[in-house]
C-alpha positions in Angstrom: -31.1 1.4 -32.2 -31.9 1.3 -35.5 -31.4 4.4 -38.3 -32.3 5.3 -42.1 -29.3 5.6 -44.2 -29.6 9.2 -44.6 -28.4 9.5 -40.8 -24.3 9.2 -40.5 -23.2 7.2 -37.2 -21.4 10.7 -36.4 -25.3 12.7 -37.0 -26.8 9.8 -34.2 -24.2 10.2 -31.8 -23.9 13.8 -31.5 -27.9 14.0 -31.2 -28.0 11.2 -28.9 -25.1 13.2 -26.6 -27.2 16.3 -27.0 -30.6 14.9 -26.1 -29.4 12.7 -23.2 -27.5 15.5 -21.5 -30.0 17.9 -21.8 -32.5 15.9 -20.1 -29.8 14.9 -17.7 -29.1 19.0 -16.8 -32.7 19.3 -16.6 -33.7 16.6 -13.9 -30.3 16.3 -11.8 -28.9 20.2 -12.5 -26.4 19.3 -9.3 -25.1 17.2 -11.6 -22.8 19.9 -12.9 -21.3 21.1 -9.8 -19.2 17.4 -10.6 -18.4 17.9 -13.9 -15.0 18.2 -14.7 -14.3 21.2 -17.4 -18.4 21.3 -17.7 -18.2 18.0 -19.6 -20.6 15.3 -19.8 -19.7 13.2 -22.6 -16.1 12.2 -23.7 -15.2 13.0 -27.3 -15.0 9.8 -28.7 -17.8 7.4 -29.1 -17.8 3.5 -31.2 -20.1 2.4 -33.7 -20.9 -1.1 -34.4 -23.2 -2.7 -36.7 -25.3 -5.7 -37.4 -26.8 -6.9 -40.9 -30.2 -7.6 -41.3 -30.5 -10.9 -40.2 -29.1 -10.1 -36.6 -31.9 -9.9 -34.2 -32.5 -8.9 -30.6 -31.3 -11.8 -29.1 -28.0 -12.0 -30.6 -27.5 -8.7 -29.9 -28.4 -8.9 -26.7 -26.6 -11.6 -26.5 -23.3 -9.7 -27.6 -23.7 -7.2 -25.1 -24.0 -8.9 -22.3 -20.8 -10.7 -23.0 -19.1 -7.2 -23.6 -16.2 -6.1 -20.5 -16.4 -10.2 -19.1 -12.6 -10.1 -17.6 -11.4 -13.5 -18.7 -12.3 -12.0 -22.1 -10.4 -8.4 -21.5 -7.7 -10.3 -20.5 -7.1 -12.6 -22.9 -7.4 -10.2 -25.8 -4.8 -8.1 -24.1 -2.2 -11.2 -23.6 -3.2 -11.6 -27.4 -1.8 -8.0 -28.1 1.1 -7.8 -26.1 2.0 -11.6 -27.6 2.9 -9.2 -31.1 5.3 -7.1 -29.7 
């Protein structure tokens, strides 16, 4: 998604939570009945960003490479290797 810099990364979020569900609620209300403590969204959230010269591709690129296991797991060995 792209934003004007008047916007905070905090601002998005919480409207993006608030839209999404909303609209949620209002096509699958059973939805709720599920819910633990009424909750939809957690409270945390992660912002990353990309200059200007990114472009779809990379970006798409990125995501799609985001949560591969061999990946998860070798960033974790990496962590525990400093303790």
């Amino acid at each position: 998604m792209q934003s004007v810099p008047s916007y905070s990364p905090t601002k998005i979020i919480t409207m993006i939570k608030s839209l999404t569900v909303r609209e949620v609620f209002a096509r699958v209300s059973s939805i709720k009945k599920q819910l633990w403590g009424d909750e939809f969204w957690s409270d945390g959230y992660y912002v990353g960003t990309v200059g200007q010269h990114a472009n779809e591709a990379v970006i798409k690129q990125y995501v799609k490479n985001q949560g591969q296991e061999e990946e998860y797991v070798q960033l974790h060995v990496q962590q525990l290797k400093l303790f």
